[in-house]
MOPAC internal coordinates of N, CA, C and O (Angstrom, degrees):
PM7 1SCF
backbone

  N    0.0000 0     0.00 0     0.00 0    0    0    0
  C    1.4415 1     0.00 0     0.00 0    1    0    0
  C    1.5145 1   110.94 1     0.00 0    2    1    0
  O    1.2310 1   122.51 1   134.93 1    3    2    1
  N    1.3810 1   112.80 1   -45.07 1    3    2    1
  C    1.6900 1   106.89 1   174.37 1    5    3    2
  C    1.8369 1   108.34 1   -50.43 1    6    5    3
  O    1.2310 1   130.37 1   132.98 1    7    6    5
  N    0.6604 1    97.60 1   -47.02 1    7    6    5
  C    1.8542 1   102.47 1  -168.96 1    9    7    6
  C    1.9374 1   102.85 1   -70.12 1   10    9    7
  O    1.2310 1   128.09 1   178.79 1   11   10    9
  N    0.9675 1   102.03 1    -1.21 1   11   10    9
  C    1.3983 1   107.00 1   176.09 1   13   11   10
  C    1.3521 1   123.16 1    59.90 1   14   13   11
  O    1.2310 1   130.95 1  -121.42 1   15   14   13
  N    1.9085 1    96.48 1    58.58 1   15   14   13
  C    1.8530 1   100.11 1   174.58 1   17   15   14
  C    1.3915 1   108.44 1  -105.29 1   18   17   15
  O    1.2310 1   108.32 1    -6.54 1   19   18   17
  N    1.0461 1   139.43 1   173.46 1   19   18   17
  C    1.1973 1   153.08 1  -179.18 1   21   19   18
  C    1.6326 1    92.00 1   -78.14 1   22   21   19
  O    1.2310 1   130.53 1    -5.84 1   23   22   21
  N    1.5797 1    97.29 1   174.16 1   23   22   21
  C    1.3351 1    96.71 1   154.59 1   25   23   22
  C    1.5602 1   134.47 1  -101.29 1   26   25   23
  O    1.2310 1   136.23 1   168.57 1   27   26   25
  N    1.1902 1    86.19 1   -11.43 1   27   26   25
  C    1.7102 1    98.24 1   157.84 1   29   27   26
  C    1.8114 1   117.78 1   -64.38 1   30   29   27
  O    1.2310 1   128.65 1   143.26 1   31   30   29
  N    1.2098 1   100.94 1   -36.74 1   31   30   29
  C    1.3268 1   100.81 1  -170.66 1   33   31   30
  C    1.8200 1   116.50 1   -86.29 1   34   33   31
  O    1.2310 1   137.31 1   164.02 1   35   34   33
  N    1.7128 1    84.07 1   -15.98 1   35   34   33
  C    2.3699 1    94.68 1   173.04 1   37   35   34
  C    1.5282 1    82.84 1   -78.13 1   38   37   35
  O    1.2310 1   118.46 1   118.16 1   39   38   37
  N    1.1752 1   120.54 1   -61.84 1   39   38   37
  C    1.7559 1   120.37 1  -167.99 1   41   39   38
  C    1.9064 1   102.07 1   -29.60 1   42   41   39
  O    1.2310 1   124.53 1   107.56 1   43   42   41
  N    1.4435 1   108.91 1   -72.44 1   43   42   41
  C    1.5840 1   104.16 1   175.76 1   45   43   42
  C    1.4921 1   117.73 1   -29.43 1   46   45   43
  O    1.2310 1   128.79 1   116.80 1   47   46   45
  N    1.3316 1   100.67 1   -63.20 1   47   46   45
  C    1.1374 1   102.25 1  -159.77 1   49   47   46
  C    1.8368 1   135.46 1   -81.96 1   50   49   47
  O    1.2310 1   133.36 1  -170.15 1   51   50   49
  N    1.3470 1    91.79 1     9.85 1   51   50   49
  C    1.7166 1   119.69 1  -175.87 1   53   51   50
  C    1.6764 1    96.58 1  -135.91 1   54   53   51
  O    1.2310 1   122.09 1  -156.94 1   55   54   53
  N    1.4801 1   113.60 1    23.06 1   55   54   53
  C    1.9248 1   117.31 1   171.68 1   57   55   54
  C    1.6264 1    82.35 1    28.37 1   58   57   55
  O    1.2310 1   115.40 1   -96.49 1   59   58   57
  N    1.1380 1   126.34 1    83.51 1   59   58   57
  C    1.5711 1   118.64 1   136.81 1   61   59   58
  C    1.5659 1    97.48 1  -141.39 1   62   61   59
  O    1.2310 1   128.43 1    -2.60 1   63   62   61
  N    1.5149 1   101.36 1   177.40 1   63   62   61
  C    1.5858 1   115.12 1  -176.46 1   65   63   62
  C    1.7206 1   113.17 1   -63.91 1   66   65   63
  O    1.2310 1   125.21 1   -23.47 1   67   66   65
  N    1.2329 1   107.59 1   156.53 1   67   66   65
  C    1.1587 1   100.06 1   168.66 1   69   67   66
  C    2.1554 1   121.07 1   -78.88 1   70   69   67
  O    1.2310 1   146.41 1  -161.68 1   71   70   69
  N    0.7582 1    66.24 1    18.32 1   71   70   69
  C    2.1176 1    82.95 1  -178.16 1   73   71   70
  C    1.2155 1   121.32 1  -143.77 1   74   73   71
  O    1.2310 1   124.29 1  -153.28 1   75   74   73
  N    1.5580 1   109.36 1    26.72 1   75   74   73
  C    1.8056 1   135.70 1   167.94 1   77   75   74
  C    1.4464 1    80.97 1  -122.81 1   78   77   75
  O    1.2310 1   105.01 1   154.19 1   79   78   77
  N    0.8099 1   145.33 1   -25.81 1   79   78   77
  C    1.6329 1   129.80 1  -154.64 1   81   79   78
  C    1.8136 1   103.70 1  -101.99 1   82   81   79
  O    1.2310 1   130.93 1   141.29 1   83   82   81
  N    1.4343 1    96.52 1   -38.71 1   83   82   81
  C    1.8389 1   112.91 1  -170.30 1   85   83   82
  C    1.3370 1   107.92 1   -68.32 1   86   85   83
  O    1.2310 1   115.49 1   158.65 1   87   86   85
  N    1.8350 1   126.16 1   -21.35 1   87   86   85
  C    1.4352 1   112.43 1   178.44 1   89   87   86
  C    1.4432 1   124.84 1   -92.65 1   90   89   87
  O    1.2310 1   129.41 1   162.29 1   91   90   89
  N    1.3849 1    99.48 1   -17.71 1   91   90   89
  C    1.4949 1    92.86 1   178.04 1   93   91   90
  C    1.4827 1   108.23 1  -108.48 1   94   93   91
  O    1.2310 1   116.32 1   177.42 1   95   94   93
  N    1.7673 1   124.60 1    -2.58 1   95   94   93
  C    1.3908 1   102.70 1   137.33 1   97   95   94
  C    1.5188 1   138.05 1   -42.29 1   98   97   95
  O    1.2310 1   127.67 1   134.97 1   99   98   97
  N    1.6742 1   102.84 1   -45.03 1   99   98   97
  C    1.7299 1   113.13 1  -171.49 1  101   99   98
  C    1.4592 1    99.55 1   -77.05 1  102  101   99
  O    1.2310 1   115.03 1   152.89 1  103  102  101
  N    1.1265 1   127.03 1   -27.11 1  103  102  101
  C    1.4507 1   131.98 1   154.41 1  105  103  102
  C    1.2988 1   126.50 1   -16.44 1  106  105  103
  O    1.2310 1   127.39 1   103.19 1  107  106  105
  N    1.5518 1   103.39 1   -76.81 1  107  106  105
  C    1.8038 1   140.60 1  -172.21 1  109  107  106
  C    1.2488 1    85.35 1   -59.16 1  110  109  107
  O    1.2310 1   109.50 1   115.72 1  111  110  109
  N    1.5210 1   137.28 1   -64.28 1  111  110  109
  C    1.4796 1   141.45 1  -152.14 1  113  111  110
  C    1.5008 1   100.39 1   -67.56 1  114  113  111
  O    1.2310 1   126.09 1   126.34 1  115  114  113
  N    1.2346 1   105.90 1   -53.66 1  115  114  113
  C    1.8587 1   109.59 1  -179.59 1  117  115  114
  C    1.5059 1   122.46 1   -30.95 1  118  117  115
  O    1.2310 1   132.85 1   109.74 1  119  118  117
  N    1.8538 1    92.78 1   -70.26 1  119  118  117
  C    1.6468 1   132.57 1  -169.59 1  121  119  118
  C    1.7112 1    91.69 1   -54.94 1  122  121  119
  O    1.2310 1   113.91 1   134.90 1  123  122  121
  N    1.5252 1   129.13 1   -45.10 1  123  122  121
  C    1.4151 1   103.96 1  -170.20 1  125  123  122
  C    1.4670 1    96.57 1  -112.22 1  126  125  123
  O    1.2310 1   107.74 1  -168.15 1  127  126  125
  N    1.3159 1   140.49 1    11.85 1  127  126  125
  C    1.2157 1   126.90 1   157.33 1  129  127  126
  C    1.5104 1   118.95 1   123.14 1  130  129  127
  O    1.2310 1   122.59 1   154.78 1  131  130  129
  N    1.5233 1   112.64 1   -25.22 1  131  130  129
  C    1.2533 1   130.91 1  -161.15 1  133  131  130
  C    1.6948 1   102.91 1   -58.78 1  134  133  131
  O    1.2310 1   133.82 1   -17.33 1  135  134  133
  N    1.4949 1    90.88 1   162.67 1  135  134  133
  C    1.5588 1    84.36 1   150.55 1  137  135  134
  C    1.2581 1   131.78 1  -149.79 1  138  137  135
  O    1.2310 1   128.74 1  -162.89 1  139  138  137
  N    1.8957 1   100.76 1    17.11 1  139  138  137
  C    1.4984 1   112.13 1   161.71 1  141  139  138
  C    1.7089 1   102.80 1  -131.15 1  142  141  139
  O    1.2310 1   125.52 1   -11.87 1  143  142  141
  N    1.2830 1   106.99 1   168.13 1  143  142  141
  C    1.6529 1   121.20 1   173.48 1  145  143  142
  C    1.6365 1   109.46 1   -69.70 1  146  145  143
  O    1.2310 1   123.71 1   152.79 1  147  146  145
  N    1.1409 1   110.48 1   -27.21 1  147  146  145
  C    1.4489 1   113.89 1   166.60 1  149  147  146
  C    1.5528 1   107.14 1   -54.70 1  150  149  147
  O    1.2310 1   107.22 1   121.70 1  151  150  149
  N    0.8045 1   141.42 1   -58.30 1  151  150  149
  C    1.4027 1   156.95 1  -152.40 1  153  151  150
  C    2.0229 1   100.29 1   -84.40 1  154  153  151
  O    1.2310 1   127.92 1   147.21 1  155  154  153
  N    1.2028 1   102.35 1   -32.79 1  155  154  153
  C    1.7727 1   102.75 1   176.42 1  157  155  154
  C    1.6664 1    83.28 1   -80.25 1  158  157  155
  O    1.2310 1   119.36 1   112.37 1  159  158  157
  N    0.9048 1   118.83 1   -67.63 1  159  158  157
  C    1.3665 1   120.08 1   173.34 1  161  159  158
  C    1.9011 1   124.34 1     1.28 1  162  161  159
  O    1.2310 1   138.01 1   100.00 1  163  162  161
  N    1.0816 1    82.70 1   -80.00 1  163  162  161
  C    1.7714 1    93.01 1   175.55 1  165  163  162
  C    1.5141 1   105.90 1   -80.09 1  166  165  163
  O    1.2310 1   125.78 1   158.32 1  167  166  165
  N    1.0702 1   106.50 1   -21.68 1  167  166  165
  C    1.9920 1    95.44 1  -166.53 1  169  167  166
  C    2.4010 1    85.25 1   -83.10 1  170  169  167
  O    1.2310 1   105.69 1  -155.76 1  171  170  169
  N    0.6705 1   144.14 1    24.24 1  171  170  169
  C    1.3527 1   142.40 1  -155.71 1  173  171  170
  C    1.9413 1    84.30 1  -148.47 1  174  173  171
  O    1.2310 1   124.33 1   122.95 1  175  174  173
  N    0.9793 1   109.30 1   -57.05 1  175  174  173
  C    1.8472 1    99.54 1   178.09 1  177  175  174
  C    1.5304 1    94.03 1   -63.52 1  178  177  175
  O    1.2310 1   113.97 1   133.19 1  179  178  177
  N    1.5803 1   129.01 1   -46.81 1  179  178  177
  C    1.3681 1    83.64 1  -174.10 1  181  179  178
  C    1.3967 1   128.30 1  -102.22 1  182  181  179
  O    1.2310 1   123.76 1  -150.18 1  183  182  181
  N    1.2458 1   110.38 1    29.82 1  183  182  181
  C    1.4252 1   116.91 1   156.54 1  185  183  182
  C    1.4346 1   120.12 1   -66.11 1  186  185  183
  O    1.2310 1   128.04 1   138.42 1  187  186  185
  N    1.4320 1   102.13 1   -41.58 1  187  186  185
  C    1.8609 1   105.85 1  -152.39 1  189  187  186
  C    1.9275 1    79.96 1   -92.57 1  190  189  187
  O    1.2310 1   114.06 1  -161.67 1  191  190  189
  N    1.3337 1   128.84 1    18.33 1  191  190  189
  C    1.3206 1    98.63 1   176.21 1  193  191  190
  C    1.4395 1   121.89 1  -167.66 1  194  193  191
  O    1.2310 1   120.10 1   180.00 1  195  194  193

């Protein structure tokens, strides 16, 4: 999600379903508050920097 994939596109790329991938995205968003991927987005750049 930081790198800005869909979840269709983590699903490809980790061979899992696309609805193994969608709950613990809405998860991540919950647990820190967010309520778009934009927002995991930047809070993840400024971790790594």
């Amino acid at each position: 999600m930081a790198r800005g994939l869909s979840n269709r596109k983590i699903a490809e790329d980790l061979v899992l379903s696309l609805r193994t991938v969608e709950g613990p995205v809405d998860h991540i968003l919950t647990k820190l508050g967010f309520t778009s991927r934009a927002q995991i987005a930047t809070w993840a750049a400024r971790q790594s920097g």
